[in-house]
N, C-alpha and C positions, 0 to 999 in steps of 0.2 A: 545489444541494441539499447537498452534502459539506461547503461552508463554514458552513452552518448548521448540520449536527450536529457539526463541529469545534469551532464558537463554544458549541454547548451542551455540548461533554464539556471545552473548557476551562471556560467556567462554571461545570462543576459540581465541576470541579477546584480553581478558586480557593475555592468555599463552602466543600469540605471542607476545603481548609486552614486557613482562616480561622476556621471553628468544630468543627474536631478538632485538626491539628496544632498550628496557633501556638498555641490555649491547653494544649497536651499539652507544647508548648519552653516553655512560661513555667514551668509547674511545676517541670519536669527544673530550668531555671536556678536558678528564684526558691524554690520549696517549699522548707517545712522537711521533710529529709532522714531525720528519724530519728521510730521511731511515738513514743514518751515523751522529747519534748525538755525538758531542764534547763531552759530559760531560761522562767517564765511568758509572755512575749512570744509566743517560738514555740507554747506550747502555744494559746493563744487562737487562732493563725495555723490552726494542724493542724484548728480546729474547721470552716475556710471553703473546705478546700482541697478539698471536694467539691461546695462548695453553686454551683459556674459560675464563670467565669472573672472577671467583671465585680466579683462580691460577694466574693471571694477578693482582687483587687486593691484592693479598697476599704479592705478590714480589715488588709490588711497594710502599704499604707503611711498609715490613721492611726495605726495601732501605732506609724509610726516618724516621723510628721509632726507629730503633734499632741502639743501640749506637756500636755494633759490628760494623758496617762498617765505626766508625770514629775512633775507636781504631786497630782492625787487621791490617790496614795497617803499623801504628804506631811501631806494635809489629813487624811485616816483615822487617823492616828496617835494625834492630839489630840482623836480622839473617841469615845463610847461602842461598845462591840462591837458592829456592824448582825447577827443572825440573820433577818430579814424585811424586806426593801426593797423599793421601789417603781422602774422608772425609768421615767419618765415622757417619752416622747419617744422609744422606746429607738433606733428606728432600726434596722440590723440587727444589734443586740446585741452591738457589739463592747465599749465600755462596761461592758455589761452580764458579758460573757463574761471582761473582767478581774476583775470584782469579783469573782465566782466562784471565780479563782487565789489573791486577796488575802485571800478568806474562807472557810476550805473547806464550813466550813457554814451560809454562808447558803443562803436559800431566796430567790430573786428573782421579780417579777412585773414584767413590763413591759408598756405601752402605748404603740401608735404608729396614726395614721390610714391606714398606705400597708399593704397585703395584702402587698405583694411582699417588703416590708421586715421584715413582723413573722413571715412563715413561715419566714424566712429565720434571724431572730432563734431561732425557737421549733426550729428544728434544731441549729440553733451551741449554748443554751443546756440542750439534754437536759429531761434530769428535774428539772433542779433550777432550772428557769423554769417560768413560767407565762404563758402573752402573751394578750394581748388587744388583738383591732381596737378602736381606741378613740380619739379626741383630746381634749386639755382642750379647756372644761373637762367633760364628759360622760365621764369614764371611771371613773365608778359601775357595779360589777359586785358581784352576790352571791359569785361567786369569788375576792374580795377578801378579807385578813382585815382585820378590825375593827381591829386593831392594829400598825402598822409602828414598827422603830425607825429608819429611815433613808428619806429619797426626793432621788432626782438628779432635776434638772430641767435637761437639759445643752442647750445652745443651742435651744432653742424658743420663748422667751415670748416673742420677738419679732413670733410670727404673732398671737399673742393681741391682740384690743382692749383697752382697758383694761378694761371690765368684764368678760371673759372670763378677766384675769388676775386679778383680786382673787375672785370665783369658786373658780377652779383653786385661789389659796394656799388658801383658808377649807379647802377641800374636803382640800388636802392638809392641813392641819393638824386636819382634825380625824381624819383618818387615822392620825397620828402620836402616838405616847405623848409624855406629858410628857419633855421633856428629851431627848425625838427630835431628828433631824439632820435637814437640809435641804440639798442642794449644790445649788447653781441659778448657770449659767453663758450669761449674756448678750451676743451682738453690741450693739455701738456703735455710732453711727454717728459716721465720723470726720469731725473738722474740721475737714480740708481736702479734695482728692482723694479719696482712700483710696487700700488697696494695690488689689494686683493683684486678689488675691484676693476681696477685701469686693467690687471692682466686676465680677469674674467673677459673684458670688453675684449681684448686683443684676441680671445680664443673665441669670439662669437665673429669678428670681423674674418677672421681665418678659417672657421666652418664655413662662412658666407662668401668670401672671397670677396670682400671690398676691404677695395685699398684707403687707406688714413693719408693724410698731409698734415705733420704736425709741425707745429712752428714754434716760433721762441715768441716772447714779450714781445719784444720789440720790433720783431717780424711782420705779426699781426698792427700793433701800433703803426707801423711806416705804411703799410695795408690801407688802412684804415684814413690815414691821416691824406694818403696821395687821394683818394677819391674825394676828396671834399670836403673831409670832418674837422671838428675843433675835440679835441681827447682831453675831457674832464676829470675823470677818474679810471684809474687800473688799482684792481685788489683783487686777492686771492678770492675764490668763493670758498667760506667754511671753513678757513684757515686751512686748505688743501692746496699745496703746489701744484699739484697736476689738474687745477680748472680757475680759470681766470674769466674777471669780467673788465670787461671796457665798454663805460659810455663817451658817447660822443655826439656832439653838436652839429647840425648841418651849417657851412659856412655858406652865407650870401651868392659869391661867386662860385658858380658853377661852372664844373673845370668841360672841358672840351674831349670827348673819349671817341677813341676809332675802334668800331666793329664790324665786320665782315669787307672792310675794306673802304667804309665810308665814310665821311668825318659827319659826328654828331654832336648837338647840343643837347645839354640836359633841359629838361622843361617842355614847353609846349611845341617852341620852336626848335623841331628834328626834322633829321632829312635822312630817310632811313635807304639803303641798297632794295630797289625793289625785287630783285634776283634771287637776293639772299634772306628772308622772312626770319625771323625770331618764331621759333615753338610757342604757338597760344596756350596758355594753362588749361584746363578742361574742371570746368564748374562741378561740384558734386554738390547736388540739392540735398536734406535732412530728410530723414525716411519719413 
């Protein structure tokens, strides 16, 4: 009997360390130290550092893995000033939470299918998000506004079929004012092996059982370019062939798209199937 309650108070010894102390030693080590840190990095980091251990380690080493956050800014330079964006995929808003640093007043709206990801998203990002359970292409929401000048589309269209992705652009383009931006940043599938990594992702799509759509350059570009865009730039992200980025320009004329069997205009003036409803996104407020 005594070696069973020893074996339950160490058991319950190891839990607590495990989900009080050790993520209480990562802080102390790894946390940023000060409450108004200098570097925009750290401040995006300070937004995670209460949201769990798991979602805090995630945010802070893509902050310092992912070549996205030494390129996007790069890319915002050469383009119109975003006050209303979209991101689309946002994940748990680390993305999202930069752009916020890089603009102080935008207002962002993001969309992601996973609950855990986008509550998580809608803490980090305050007041000045707006998130919604959502996935392309279905992330039609009355809490949307009529007009964005900017939508990321950061590693996602991959899940999308093809007609789910030509969908999704129409939908974002007609969300976008003329001369609106578009970031949209796609896995490759490489031509050999791959890294390490691309075939880590494949063995987690495979535990998961979601299927990928990968596509070539030029695939995504012809993508891209029929719903309405002008494609200013394609480059590798981080000198990595297996992740590309494409921006692009919303052009003037807005093209003409048929869904669920009804012809529509992009803009104000639509005439939608009343039979047939587009899935409304579902708002998730900040705890």
């Amino acid at each position: 009997m005594a070696h069973i309650v020893i074996g339950i108070l160490i058991g319950g010894a190891l839990l607590i360390a495990t989900l009080i102390v050790v993520p209480l030693l990562l802080r102390s080590l790894l946390g940023v130290k000060v409450a108004a840190p200098a570097r925009w990095q750290d401040r995006v980091e300070l937004r995670y550092q209460n949201l769990g251990t798991y979602v805090w380690l995630f945010a802070r080493f893509k902050l310092r893995l992912d070549p996205m956050f030494r390129e996007l800014p790069e890319f915002l330079k050469g383009l119109p000033q975003a006050r209303v964006a979209m991101d689309l995929g946002c994940g748990h808003g680390v993305a999202g939470c930069s752009l916020l640093e890089w603009f102080p007043g935008l207002k962002l709206y993001g969309m992601d299918p996973n609950f855990d990801r986008i509550r998580a998203a809608a803490s980090a990002l305050g007041e000045r998000g707006r998130l919604f359970k959502a996935g392309a292409p279905d992330f039609e929401s009355v809490g949307l506004p009529d007009q964005l000048d900017a939508v990321f589309a950061l590693d996602m269209v991959h899940f999308l079929s093809d007609a789910d992705l030509e969908i999704t652009l129409r939908r974002i383009r007609a969300r976008l004012t003329d001369g609106g931006s578009l970031l949209l940043r796609a896995p490759m599938r490489p031509a050999g092996f791959g890294s390490f990594l691309w075939n880590l992702d494949k063995l987690f799509r495979r535990i998961s059982d979601v299927i990928a759509y990968f596509r070539s350059v030029e695939e995504i570009r012809a993508a891209i370019e029929k719903a309405g865009f002008r494609i200013s730039r394609v480059q590798m992200s981080g000198e990595n062939q297996e992740l590309y980025w494409f921006i692009a320009t919303a052009l003037s004329a807005k093209p003409v798209i048929q869904e669920h069997g009804a012809e529509q205009k992009h803009g104000n003036d639509v005439s939608q199937d009343q039979s047939e409803q587009v899935p409304v996104a579902e708002f998730i407020p900040p705890l």
